[in-house]
C-alpha positions in Angstrom: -25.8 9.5 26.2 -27.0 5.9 25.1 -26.1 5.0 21.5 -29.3 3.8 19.2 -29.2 1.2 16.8 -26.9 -2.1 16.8 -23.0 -2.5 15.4 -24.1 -3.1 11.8 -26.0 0.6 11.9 -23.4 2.2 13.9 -20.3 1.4 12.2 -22.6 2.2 8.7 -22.8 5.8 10.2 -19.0 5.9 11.4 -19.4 5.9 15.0 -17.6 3.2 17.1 -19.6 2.0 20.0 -19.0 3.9 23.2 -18.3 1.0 25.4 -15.5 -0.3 22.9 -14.3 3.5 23.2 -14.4 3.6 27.0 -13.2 -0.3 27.4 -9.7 0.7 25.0 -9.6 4.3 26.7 -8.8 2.0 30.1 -6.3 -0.2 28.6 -8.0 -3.5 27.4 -6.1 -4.6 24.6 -9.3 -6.6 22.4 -11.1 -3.1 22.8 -8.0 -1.2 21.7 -7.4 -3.3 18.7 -11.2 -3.3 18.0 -11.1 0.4 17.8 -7.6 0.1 15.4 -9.7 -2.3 13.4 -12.2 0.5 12.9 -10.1 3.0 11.5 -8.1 0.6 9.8 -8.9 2.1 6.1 -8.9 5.9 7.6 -5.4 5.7 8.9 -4.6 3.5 5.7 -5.9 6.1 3.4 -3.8 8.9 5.8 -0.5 7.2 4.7 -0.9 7.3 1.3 1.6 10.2 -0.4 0.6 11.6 -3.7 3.6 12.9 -5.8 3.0 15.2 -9.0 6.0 15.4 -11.2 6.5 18.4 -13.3 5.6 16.6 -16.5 2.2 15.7 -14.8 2.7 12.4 -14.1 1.4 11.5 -11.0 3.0 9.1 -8.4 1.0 7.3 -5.5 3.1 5.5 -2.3 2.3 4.1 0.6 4.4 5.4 3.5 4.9 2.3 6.0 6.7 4.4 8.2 4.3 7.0 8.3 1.5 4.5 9.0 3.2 3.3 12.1 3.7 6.4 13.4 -0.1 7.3 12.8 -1.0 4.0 14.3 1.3 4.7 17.6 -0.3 8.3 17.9 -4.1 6.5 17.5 -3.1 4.4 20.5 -1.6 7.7 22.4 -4.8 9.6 21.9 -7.2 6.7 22.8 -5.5 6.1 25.9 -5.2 10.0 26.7 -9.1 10.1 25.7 -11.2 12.3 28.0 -14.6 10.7 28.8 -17.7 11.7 30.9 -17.5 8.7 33.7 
């Protein structure tokens, strides 16, 4: 399947291009970090821990840890990606 449209319209509709996808699935590091560069603010937003306190006061915190570890699982997956070729 060809992708339409060039990088501005593609990453406005969320979808990475598909060489980028197959270049990082192979190993190539620029690729790879292209792709982490991507879903930079998703995997951002994913390590963010919301705490509600019994008097209602609401906590927010950013969980380094778990960002890494969300990160290091991106990388697994990408690399573990199944692709049509």
């Amino acid at each position: 399947m060809r992708m339409k449209g060039n990088k501005k319209q593609q990453r406005r509709h969320g979808v990475p291009e598909g060489r980028i996808v197959i270049s990082a699935r192979s190993g190539d590091a620029d690729s790879l970090l292209s792709l982490l560069e991507f879903y930079k603010g998703y995997i951002s937003s994913l390590s963010v821990i919301r705490y509600r306190f019994a008097d209602g006061e609401e906590k927010v915190f950013y969980d380094e840890e778990l960002h890494g570890n969300m990160i290091q699982k991106f990388i697994e997956a990408t690399l573990k990606f199944k692709t049509g070729k």
